[in-house]
Structures are given as structure tokens and as C-alpha cells.
N, C-alpha and C positions, 0 to 999 in steps of 0.2 A: 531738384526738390522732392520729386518721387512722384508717385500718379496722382493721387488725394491731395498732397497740395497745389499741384499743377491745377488740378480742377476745380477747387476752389478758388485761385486767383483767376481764372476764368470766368467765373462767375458772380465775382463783384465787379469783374468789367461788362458783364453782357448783364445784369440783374435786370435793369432798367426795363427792359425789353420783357420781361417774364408775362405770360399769360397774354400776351400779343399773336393775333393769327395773324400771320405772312402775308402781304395780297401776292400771291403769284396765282399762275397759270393750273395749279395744281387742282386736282380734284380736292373737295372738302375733305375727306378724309386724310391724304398726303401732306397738309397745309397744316392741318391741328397735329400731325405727326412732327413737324419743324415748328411748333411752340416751345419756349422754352418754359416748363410748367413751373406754376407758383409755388411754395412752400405747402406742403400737409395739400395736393393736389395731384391727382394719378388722368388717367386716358378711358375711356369703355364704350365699346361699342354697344348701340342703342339699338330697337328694335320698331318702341313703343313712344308715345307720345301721350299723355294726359293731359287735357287743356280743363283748368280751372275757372271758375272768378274769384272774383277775393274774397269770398264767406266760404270758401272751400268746396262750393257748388260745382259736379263734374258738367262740363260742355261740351267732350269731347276724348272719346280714344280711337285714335290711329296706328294704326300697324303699316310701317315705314317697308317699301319693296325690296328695299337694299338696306345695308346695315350702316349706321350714321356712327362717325365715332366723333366725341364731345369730351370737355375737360370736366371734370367732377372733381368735389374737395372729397379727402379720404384721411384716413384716421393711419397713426401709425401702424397699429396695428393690420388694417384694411387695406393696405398700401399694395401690401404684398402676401394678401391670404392664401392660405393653404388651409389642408387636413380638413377633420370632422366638424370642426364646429370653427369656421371660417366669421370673423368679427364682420359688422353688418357697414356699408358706407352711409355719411351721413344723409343723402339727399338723393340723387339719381342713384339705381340700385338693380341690381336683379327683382324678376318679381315673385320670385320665392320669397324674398324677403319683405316686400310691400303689400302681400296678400296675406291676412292670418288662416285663410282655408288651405294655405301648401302646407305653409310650417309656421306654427303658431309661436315658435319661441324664436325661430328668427325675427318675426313679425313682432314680436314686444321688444326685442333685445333694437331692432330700428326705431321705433318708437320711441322708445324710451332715451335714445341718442339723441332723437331730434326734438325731444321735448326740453333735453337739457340744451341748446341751442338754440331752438327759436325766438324766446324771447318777446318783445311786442314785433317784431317783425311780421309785414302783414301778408307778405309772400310764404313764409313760410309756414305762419298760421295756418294758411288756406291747404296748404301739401297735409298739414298735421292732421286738422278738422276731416278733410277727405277719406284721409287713411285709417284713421281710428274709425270710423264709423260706416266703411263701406269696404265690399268686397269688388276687385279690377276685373278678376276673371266673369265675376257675376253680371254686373255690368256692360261688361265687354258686349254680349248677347244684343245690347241696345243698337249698339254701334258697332259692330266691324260683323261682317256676312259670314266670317268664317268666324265663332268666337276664342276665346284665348284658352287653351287648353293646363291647366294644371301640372301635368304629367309631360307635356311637349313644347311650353313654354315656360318653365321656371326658369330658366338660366336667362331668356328673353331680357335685354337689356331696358330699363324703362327711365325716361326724363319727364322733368312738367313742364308745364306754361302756366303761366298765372297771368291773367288779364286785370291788372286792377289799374283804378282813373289816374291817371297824369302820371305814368307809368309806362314811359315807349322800349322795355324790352322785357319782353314777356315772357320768354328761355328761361330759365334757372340757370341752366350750365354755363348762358353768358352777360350772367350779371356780376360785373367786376364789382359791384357791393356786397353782392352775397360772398365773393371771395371774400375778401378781405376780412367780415365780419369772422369767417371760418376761422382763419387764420390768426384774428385775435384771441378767438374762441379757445383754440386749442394753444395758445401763450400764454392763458390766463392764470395768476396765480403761481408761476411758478421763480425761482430762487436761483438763484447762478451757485453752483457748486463743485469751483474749480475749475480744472480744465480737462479737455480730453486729450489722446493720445496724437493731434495733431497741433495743441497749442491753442486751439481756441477754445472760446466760453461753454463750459458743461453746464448743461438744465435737467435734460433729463436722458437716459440709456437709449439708445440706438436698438432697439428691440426684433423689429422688421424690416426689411429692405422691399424695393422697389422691382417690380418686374416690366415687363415692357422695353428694358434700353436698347435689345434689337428686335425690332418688329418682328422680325419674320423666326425671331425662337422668343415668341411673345412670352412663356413662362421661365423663361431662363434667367437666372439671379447671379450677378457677381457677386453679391456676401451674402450668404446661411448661416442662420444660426438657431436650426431645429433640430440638433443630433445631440440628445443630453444621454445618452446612453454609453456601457462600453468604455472605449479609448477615446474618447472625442477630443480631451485636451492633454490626453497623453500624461497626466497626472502632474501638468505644471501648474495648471489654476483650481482651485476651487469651484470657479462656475462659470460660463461665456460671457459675461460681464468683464472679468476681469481679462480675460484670452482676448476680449476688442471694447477699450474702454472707449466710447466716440459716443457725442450728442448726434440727439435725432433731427435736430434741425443741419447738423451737418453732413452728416448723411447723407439727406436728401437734396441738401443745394449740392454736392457732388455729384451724385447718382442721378438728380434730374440734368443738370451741364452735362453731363457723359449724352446720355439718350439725346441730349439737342444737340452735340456734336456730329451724333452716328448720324444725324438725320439731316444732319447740312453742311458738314466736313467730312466724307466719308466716301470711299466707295463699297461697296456693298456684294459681296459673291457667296448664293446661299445664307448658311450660319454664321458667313466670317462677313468681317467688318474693318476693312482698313483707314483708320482715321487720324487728321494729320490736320494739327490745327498752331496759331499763334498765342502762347499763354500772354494771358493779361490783354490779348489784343486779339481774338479769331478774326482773323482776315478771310476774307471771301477771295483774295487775289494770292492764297498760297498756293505754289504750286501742288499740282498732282503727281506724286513720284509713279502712279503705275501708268500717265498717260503717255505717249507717244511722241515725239518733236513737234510736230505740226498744231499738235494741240498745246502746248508752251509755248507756240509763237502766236500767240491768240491777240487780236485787234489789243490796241492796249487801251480805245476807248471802253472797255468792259469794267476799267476800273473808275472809281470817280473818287477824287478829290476833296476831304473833309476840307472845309468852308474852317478860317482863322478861327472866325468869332462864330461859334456857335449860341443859338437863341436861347433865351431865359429860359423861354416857357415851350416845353418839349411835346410835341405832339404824338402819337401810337408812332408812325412813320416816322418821326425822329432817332425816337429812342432803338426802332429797328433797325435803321441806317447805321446809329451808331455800333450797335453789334456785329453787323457785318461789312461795312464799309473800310476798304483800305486807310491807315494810317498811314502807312509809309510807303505813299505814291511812286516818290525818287525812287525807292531801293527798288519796287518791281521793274521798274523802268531799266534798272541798273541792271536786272537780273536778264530781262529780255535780251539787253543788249551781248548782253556773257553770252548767253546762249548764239546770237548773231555772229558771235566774232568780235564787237566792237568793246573794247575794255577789258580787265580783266578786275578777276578778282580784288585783289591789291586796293581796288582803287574804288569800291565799295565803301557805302558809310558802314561804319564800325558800332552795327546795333547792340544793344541788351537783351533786347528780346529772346526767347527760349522758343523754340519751336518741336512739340511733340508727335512723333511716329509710333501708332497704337494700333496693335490690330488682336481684333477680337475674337473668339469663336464658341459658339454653342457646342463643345463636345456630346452631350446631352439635353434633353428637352428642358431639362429643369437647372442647369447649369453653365454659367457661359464663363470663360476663363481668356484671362491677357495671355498671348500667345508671342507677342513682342512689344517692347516698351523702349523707346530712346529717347535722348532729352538731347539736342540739337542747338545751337546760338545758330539764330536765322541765316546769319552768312555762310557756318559754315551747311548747312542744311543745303541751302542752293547751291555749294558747290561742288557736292556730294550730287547732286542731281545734275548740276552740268558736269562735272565729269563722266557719267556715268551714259549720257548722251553724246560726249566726246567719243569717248570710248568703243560707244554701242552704233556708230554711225553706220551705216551702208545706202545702198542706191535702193529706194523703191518707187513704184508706181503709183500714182495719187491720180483720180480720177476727178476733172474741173465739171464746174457749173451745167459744161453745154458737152459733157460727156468725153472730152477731150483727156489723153492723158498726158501728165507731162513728170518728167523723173526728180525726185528731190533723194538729197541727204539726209537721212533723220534716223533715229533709233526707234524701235519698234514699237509697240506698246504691252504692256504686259499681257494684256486679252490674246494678244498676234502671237506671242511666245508661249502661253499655255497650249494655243493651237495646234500650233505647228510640232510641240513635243508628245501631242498626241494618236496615240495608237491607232486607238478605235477611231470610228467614223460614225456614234452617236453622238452627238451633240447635246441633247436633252438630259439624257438621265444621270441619274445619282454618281457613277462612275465618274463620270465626266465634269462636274461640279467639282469633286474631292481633288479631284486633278486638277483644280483653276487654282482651288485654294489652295494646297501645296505647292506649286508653283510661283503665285504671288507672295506667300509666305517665305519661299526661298530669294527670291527676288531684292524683297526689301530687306532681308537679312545682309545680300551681297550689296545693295546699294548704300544702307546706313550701318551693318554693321563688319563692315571691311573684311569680307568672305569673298571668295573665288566660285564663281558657277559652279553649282556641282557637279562633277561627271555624268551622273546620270541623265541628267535633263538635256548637257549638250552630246551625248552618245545616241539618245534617244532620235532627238534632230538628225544627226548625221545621219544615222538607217535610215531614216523615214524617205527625208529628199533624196538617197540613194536609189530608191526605187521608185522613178517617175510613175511607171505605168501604172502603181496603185493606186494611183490620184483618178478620180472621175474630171478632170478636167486638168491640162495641162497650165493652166493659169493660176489653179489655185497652187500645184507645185511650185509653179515660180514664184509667189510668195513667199512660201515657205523656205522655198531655197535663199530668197536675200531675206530671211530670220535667221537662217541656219548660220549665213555668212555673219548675221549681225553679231550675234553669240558668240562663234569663234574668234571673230576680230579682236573681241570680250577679252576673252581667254586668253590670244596668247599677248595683246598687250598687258593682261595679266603675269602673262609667264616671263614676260621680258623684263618687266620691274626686278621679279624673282634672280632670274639667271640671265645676265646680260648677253651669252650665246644666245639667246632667242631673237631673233628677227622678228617683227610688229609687222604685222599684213595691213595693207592697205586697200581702198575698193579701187584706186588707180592700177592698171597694169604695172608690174614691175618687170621691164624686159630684161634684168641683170640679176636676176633672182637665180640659182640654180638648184633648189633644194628637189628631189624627183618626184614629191608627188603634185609638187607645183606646177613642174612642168609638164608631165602627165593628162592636168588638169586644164593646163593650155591646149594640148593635142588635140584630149576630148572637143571643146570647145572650138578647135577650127573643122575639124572636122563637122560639126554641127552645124556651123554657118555654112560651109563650103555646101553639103548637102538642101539645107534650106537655102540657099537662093538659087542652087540649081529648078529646084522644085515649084520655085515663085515664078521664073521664069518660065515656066510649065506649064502655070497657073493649078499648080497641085498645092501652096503652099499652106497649110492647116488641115488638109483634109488627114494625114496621119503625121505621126511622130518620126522624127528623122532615125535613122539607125544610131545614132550618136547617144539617144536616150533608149531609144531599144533596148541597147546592151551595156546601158549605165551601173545598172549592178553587176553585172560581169564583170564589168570594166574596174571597179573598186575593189570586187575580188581578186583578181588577177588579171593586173594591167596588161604585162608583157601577151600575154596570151592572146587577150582581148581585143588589145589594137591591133596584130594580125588578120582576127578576122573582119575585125572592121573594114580594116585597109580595103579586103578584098572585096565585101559590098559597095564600097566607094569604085571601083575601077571602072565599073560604066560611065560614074560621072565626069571620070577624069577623063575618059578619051570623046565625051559629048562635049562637056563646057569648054565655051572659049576663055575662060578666067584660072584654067586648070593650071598652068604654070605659077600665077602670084599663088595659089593657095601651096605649089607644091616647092615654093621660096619660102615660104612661111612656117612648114612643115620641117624644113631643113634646116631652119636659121633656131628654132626652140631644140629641135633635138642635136644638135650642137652643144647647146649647154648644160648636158647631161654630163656628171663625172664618170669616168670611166666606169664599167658595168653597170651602172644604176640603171639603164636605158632596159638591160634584159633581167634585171632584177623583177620576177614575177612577183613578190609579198604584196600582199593587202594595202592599197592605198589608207593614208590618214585621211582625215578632214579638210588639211590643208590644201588637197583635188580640186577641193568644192569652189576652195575660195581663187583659185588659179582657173579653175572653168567660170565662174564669173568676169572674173578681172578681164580674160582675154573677149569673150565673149560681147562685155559692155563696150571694148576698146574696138571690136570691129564695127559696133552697131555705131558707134560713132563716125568709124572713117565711112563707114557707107553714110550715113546721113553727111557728111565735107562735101563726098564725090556727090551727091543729089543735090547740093546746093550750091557748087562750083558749077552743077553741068547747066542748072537750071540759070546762074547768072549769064554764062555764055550763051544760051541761046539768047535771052533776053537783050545780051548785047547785039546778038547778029540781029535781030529785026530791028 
């Protein structure tokens, strides 16, 4: 359908829900950030507080410690102001603009808005009567110890309270009446004239857009349209009108649905915004394409079950539930089990639903631009993601409840892959953020749009893990080393689809494998063990790194050469340990199935090293844990 109408049908399914705060755990400000905002309604953080009575009598001003962000009605123009002479909101405001002592024509040009709006309304009476006849900053002096500075608080966000009788919410900003009334306000009077560029009802021009849809590039706009100079429309239209014919009521039901996507279907890295929802249904139970396996096999109590009969009469929490709440129970259930192993695709119900992959970015402060867009049928969405965890599988360490670790299957998560193709060893800065977000932007490229890993990202990996000892901890390398495995596995089951000579790695040993840098990679690998249980038995084992990573990068450089000198730091062990025979059966039985010369072919190991000093590696940790659990049943039988 394309982005605008995707977003639109999303938001006559979640409408209901508009202008509803969440109850979750969140701070107030993160809560009003996952509203889904009403029509002619924006976001602005507050500073200031006015507390009125209902003859517009002040009772009170507060200057808040922390900054409060609250829903306010805004004008289209207000929406999304810029430049010199920025349109005034109608109610909660800057207070440049509520004070005529900063700036006297913004202070009429509010005025004069809220006088064509208020009406007999007795709330907003009291806001009018206030403001016309008193100065905030002047006042201020009465009440707050420090008082409000013209020059260092004009931008200072300001809301009311109005106390008037048989009246229990006093806020402005959350009086769903005064919405509503806004809203009528600004529909008033107008004429249906035709349609716009997406098929629905045109009222009136689409003039400003909305800023805010990613928090954290709070000024940043997906559509402008302040460049009337020059080339702007390249001499196809007469005026931007015609270059983007679209009502402002539509507009904004698209452009407010985006911003509550990013805010509750999203993940979030920097200026970028990966967002991935179910059109006509946002499910809170879609998968995450950059989580990990372990987080797809999640309780499947997290989801809950819409009720046949839903009730007449919908409460805030109904209509909430209803926006986020799974519809289609079965199919998650179906999809867990895909991912378990149990079912296959095939046998999935065969939905309608469209499922979209979006992701966002602030190239600039004032600019945010779709950097990828796919339009997905939910099945096959999910199976694009178990694939791609098929694919991506390897052995890693998971750390339980009571600190215990135990080894699961799973594919990495994209956070673990940015990591580990990383250079540096800042974590924090700007570098290092631009690196997540290319990285995930590559990612979901090769997951939804049938791309091969780039070289770079898995070349990167391979260096990195080559060189143990640049790790400040030998744990965080093995991490990174079963990512690096995960990636390549990637690959060359990638490569194998392509060219059917390619042989698909496995994290199981393959003892019948003979390709040489696999086997190589096995070599490394006993020699590694063989030294490290010498060392255990010693009781040296952690306190340094075995020779085996020592000369790891040596050893990728130039094998033949390598394992020479290795050998020869190993000969003490072999004439101390009494296990030096099975190691040196084991040694004889892998370079066997070297083809002829490969053995003293010195050239630069591949990748494939990595993934053959893994395989064999896990393949010993295992027989040593059979032998520690056979030896430990036979004692238990001799007592």
C-alpha cells in the first residue's frame, strides 16, 4: 500500500485509544511520550505552572524542578513552528508568548486565538481574564523565591490549573473536554473539496507537519515544506500545494500513528528508529527482528487473549488493550513453536495481515528521512526471521538466575553483532553509535530484504577475534568469537544456496570435513585444550592464556610456520602429562586428513579456522564433561 496508507489503516484500528496515558511503570514523561495524540494535538515540555480560580483570579505560580511534558491542542500552523515569526499555541504555551512585557505581538496574536475559542467556557475564561490583564513575570515576584526572568525564561514552557466548583480536574492539558471542544473548534465551518493524493476526504491543505516523531531528534520533520525559493520543485508545479496535495487532518492521523509507533513498536539506536508493527492490527506480540533467540522464546504468558465478546461500553483500559493486545493468539503460538522446532511453516494459518519493517533516521537536526521500508504478509515476515535464526544459530553462554551458566543454540542479537565488529573500545561515543546504526541497518536489509552479510562487517569480525590478546578479558573474546562463528555460519549457508560446491558449517564437529583451514582450526584447538588441562591440573588454569591464543594471530597468518613453533612450546607438556598420548592420537588422526601439501601450505588461513577451532574445541568440552560424569557415576556405584 505504501507508508501513508499503511499508517493510516493503523490508525483507524488504534483511533480509539487516542489521547489515553498508558498506566505502565514508566516515568510521566515516557508514558505521555506512548500516547497516541489526538487530532490538531502536539507534546511540550512545561516548566511553569499557573493555578487559577474561575474568575481568572491567580492562586498560584510554580516553577516545576524537572521539566514536565504534557499534551497540549496546537493549531496547524503551531504544530510544527519554525522561523521568525513562529504561530502562537492555543492554550499551554511558551511564556514569551503569555506575557505582553517579552513580546507584545506575540502576546496579542495568543490572545486573540484564545478569544476566538473560548466561548462561554468557564476554564478558559479564567486563562483569558488572567492573561489580558496581568503580567506572569511580574507576579512571579509574589511567589517563587527566585522570580521568572524575561530574558532567561521566555522559552520556559507554561500550563494552568483552574479550580472552579464541581469541577475534579483542574489541569488544562487533561481535560478531555477541552480537547475535544479544540478539535471541534478547528473543524468548524469547513467544506469537503474533493480528495487528496491518498484518496481520502480533502478539507483543507496540509500546510505544516509535525515534529517530535523521534524524541531524541525532537526537531526533526519527515515532510517540509518551507523552501519556496530557487529549484524547490524543479519547475513541475506551480506552488507546494500542488507538489503534495494531502489534508491536514490527514497528515496528522498519519504523522501522530508514526510517532506512537516509534514509541511503542520500536527499537531505538541514537537518531535511528527501527519500527516494525502489524497494519490494521499493531500487535504488542510482533516479533523483534534485531532481538536474539532467547528473547523470541519469551513466556508465551506475555501475550493475552482478546475475550469473543467484547463489552458495549469501553473503558480508557479497554480501548488501550485493544491497541495493543494480540489478535492472533494461535499464529504467535504457531510462530514460537517454528522457532522450537515443532511445525513448520506450511502449516501456519494463512493470514491477510501486512506486516511493516521501517526504520528511521535523523540525518540532520531538522530532518529525519526513511532509510528502509518493507511491506511483509505476517507469515511470511516470521519466516524470514526464523530463517534467519536458523541460519544464524551457534553455541553460546547464557548466564541463569543463581549465576550458573548453561549453553544454548540461538542466534545473536543485533546489539552482540554491532559489538563484536567493533574496532574501537569506546563504547559511548559518537563513533560508536554511527556503527550500531549501520550495522542494524545492514542487518535488516539482509534479513527482509534478501542481501548476503556484507564483507566488510564479517572481515571486520574475523580480525578482530583473531587477535585474542587485544581483549581486556579473555571472556569477552569468546563472545565474540561464537558471533563471529554465528555470522560466518550466515555466510556460507549463504554461499551454499549460491554455488552448491560450498559445504554449510555446522556448530557440531565434522570429523570427515577435510578442507585445510578447518582442519588447521581443529589443530589450534587441541592444542589449546591439551595445554589448558595441563595447566588445571597444576592448578594454573586462568591465571594466563594458553600458547594456543598466544600465537593466534600468527597462527591465521601463517599456519604451517606457526604450528612449528607451537609444537615446540608444547613439548614439556607432552613429556609431563600422563594424557600426552590420547592428545598426540588426536593430533595424528586430524592431520591425516590433510590433502596432499595442504598440510605445509603456509598462506593465510580463512575464517573457516575460526569455525573448525570452535567445533573441535566444544566437541572436547563435552567428552571431558561424559568422562566427569561416567567417573563420578562409578564412584557412586562403588560406595
Amino acid at each position: 500500500m505504501g507508508l501513508w496508507s499503511d499508517l493510516l489503516a493503523t490508525y483507524a484500528a488504534v483511533q480509539d485509544a487516542s489521547g489515553i496515558t498508558p498506566n505502565t511503570i514508566d516515568s510521566q514523561d515516557d508514558a505521555v511520550k506512548r500516547i497516541l495524540l489526538p487530532p490538531n494535538h502536539t507534546t511540550m515540555r512545561v516548566q511553569i505552572c499557573i493555578s487559577l480560580d474561575g474568575n481568572g483570579t491567580l492562586l498560584s505560580i510554580d516553577r516545576y524542578p524537572d521539566t514536565v511534558t504534557i499534551v497540549i491542542p496546537c493549531t496547524e500552523a503551531s504544530m510544527g513552528r519554525s522561523g521568525k515569526n513562529p504561530s502562537p499555541h492555543p492554550l499551554a504555551d511558551q511564556l514569551q508568548y503569555l506575557d505582553s512585557n517579552i513580546n507584545p505581538a506575540r502576546h496579542s496574536a495568543y490572545l486573540h486565538q484564545l478569544a476566538d475559542w473560548k466561548s462561554d467556557n468557564a476554564k478558559l475564561n479564567a486563562v483569558y481574564a488572567y492573561l489580558s490583564r496581568h503580567s506572569i513575570v511580574e507576579d512571579s515576584a509574589q511567589y517563587l523565591q527566585t522570580p521568572l526572568s524575561p530574558e532567561k525564561d521566555a522559552k520556559a514552557g507554561v500550563r494552568f490549573r483552574v479550580e472552579v466548583v464541581g469541577d475534579d480536574i483542574p489541569y488544562l492539558d487533561e481535560d478531555t473536554e477541552l480537547r475535544d471542544l479544540w478539535i471541534a473548534h478547528e473543524r468548524r465551518g469547513r467544506h469537503r473539496n474533493g480528495t487528496d493524493y491518498l484518496g481520502g476526504e480533502f478539507y483543507a491543505q496540509a500546510t505544516n507537519f509535525p515534529k517530535n516523531i523521534l524524541s531524541v531528534a525532537g526537531n526533526a520533520k519527515l515532510v517540509s515544506a518551507n523552501d519556496t525559493a530557487n529549484f524547490t520543485f524543479r519547475g513541475r508545479f506551480g506552488n507546494r500545494n500542488e507538489a503534495l496535495h494531502l489534508d491536514a487532518d490527514t497528515s496528522q492521523a498519519a504523522l501522530s500513528t508514526l510517532r506512537w509507533l516509534v514509541n511503542n513498536h520500536s527499537t531505538t539506536t541514537d537518531t535511528q528508529s527501527i519500527v516494525f508493527w502489524s497494519v490494521g492490527a499493531p500487535q504488542s506480540d510482533i516479533p523483534n527482528p534485531t532481538a536474539d533467540s532467547a528473547t523470541l522464546f519469551a513466556d508465551d504468558s506475555m501475550l493475552s487473549a482478546l475475550v469473543d465478546n467484547e463489552p458495549t461500553q469501553k473503558t480508557d483500559a479497554d480501548r488501550l488493550q485493544h491497541a495493543f493486545v494480540a489478535t492472533s493468539h494461535n499464529y504467535a503460538l504457531q510462530f514460537r513453536k517454528l522457532l522450537r522446532g515443532y511445525g513448520t511453516p506450511h502449516t501456519m494459518q494463512q493470514h491477510e495481515q501486512t506486516v511493516v519493517v521501517l526504520i528511521l533516521d535523523a540525518a540532520t537536526t531538522g530532518r529525519l528521512s526513511v532509510t528502509f521500508y518493507q511491506e511483509l504478509h505476517r507469515n511470511e515476515y516470521i519466516e524470514k526471521i526464523a530463517q534467519w535464526h536458523n541460519d544464524s544459530a551457534w553455541e553460546f553462554l547464557v548466564k541463569n538466575n543463581d549465576s550458573t551458566i548453561r549453553r544454548v543454540i540461538e542466534a545473536p542479537s543485533f546489539n552482540d553483532i554491532a559489538s563484536c565488529t567493533y574496532s574501537g573500545t569506546d563504547r559511548k561515543g559518537k563513533a560508536y553509535k554511527r556503527h550500531v546504526k549501520n550495522v542494524k541497518q545492514q542487518l535488516i536489509e539482509c534479513m527482509f530484504g534478501d542481501k548476503t552479510l556484507p564483507r566488510a562487517l564479517l572481515q571486520s569480525a574475523f580480525h578482530k577475534v583473531s587477535h585474542p590478546l587485544s581483549y581486556d578479558k579473555l571472556t569477552h573474546w569468546d563472545k565474540d568469537l561464537r558471533t563471529t562463528c554465528s555470522l560466518w555460519r550466515k555466510h556460507y549457508i549463504d554461499l551454499a544456496a549460491i554455488h552448491s560446491e560450498t559445504k554449510e558449517v555446522t556448530v557440531e564437529l565434522d570429523s570427515t570435513r577435510t578442507d585445510r583451514d578447518y582442519l588447521y582450526g581443529r589443530l589450534l584447538a587441541l592444542a589449546n585444550d591439551f595445554e589448558d588441562s595441563v595447566l588445571y591440573q597444576r592448578g594454573l588454569k586462568g591465571t594466563r592464556p594458553t600458547n594456543a591464543v598466544k600465537l593466534m594471530s600468527n597462527f591465521a597468518a601463517k599456519p604451517y610456520d606457526t604450528w612449528g613453533n607451537l609444537w615446540k612450546q608444547l613439548i614439556p607438556y607432552l613429556k609431563a602429562a600422563s594424557f600426552s598420548g590420547h592428545f598426540m592420537n588426536d593430533i595424528a588422526e586430524v592431520t591425516a586428513l590433510f590433502a596432499d601439501g595442504d598440510y605445509e601450505n603456509n598462506r593465510p588461513l580463512s575464517p573457516l579456522y575460526l569455525l573448525g577451532f570452535f567445533s573441535q574445541r566444544r566437541y572436547d568440552y563435552q567428552q571431558h564433561a561424559t568422562r566427569k560424569t561416567s567417573n563420578n557415576d562409578n564412584s557412586q556405584d562403588n560406595q
